[in-house]
C-alpha positions as CSV (number, residue, x, y, z in Angstrom):
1,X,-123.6,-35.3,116.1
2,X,-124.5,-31.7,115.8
3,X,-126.1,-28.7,117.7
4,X,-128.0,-25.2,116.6
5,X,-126.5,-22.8,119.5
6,X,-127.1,-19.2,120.0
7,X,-124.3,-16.6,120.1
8,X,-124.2,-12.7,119.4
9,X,-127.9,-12.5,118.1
10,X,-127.3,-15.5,115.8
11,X,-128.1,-18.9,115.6
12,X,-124.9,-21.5,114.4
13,X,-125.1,-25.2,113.1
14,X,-121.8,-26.5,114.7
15,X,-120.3,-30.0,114.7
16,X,-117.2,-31.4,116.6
17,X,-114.0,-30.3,115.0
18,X,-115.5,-27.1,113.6
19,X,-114.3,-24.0,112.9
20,X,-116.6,-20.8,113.1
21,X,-116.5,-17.3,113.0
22,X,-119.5,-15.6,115.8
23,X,-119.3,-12.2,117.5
24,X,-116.0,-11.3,119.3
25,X,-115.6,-12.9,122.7
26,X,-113.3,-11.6,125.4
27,X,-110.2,-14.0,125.6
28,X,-107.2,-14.9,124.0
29,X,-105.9,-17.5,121.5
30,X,-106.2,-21.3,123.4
31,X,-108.8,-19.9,126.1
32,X,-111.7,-22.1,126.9
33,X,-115.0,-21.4,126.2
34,X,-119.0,-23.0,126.5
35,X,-122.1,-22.3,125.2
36,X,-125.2,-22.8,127.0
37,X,-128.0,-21.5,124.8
38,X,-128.2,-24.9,122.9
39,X,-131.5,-24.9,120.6
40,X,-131.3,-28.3,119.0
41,X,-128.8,-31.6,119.4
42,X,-129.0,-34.0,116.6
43,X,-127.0,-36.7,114.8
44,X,-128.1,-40.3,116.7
45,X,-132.0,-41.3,116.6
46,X,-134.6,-38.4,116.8
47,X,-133.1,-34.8,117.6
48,X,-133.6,-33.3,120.6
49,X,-135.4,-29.9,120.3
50,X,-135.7,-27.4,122.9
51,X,-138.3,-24.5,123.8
52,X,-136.7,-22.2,123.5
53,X,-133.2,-23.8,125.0
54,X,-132.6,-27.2,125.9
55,X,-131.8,-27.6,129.2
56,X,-128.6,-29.5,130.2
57,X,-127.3,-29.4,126.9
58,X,-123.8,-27.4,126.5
59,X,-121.0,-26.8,123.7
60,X,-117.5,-26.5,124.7
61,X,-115.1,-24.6,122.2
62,X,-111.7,-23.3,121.9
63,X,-110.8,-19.8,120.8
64,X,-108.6,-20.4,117.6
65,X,-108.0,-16.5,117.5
66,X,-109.5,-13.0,117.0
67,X,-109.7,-11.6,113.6
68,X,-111.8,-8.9,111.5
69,X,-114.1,-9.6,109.1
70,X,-114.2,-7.7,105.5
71,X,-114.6,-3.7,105.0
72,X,-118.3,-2.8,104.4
73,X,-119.3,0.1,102.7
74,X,-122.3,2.5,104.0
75,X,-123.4,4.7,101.1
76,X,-126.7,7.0,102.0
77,X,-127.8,9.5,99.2
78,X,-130.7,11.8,98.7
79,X,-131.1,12.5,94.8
80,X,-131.1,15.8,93.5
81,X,-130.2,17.4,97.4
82,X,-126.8,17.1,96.9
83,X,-126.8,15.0,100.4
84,X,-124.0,12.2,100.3
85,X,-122.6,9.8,102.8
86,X,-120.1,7.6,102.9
87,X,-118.9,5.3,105.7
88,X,-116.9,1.7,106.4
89,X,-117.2,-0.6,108.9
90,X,-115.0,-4.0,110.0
91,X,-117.1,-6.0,112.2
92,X,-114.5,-7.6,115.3
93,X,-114.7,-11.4,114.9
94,X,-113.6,-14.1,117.1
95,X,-112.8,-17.8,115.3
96,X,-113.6,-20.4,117.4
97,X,-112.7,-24.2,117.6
98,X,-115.8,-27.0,118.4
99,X,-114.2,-29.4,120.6
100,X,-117.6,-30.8,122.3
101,X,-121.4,-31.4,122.0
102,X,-123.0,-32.7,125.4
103,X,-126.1,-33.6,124.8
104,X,-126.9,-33.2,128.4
């Protein structure tokens, strides 16, 4: 069985015993956590597809632990202005554990 949920602006294909890195989440290592913006649940027979969300539907998940993701590098120039930029960024991640798909 599997579900498409929704989470920081993006859109995950999860599955029971998953691991997955999203947007950080407030919480700790071992918390509980659910998501309820479920699009699609799939696996057995004919998927169910939502519009937009399917209602009922919910995905529990365990925070595994927070984490940062890898150094990105903003570079803006203007030729022949003598204008350079330079930047970095490490976006906060939060892993996170798929411990159950109810279909609802």
């Amino acid at each position: 069985m599997f579900a498409v949920i929704k989470t920081g602006g993006k859109q995950y294909t999860v599955r029971k015993d998953d691991v997955i890195e999203i947007e950080k989440l407030e919480g700790g290592a071992g918390d509980k956590v659910s998501f309820d913006e479920v699009l699609l649940v799939g696996g057995e027979g004919t998927p169910k597809v939502g519009t937009p969300l399917l209602a009922g539907a919910t995905v529990a998940g365990e925070l595994v632990d927070q984490t940062r993701g890898p150094k990105i590098i903003v570079f803006k120039k203007k030729r022949r202005q003598n204008y350079r930029r330079k930047k970095g960024h490490r976006q906060d991640l939060t892993r996170v554990k798929i411990t159950n798909i109810a279909a609802g």
